[in-house]
C-alpha positions in Angstrom: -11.2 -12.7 4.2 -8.3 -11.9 6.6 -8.6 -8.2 8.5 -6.2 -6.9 10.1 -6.7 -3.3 12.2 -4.2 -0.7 12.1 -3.4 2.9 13.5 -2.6 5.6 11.7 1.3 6.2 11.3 1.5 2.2 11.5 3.5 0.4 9.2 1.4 -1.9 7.3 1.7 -5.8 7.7 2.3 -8.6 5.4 -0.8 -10.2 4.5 -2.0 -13.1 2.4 -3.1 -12.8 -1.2 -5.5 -15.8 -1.8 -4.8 -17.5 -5.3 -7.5 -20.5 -4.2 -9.3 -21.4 -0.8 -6.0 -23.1 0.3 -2.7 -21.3 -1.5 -1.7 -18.0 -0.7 1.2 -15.5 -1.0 2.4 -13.5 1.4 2.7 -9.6 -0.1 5.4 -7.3 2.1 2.6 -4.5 1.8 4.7 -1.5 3.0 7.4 -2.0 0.4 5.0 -2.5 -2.5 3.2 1.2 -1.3 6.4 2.7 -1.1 7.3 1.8 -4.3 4.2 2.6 -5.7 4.9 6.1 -4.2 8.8 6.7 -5.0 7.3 5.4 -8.9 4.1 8.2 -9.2 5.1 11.3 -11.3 5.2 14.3 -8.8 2.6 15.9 -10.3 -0.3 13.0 -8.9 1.5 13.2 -5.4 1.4 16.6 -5.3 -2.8 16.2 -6.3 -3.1 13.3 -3.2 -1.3 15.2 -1.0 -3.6 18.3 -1.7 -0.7 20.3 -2.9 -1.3 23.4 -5.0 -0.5 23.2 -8.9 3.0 24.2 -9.4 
């Protein structure tokens, strides 16, 4: 397990993805969220960020 505390309105870190007890990647979180977001239709944003239907 690796923790690692953040704030809100911090950028989030790299951190390790385990494949096995001794190899791991290293996953750039904040890009992959980002392009998560930029890449979810506008209606689901619009429903996580508590926006009324349009």
């Amino acid at each position: 397990m690796f923790v690692e505390y953040l704030e809100a309105g911090m950028r989030l870190p790299e951190m390790p993805i385990f494949l096995d007890a001794k190899r791991f990647v290293n996953v750039p979180l904040e890009s992959a969220y980002e392009g998560a977001w930029k890449g979810t239709p506008a209606f689901w944003r619009d429903v996580v960020l508590g926006k009324p239907a349009r």
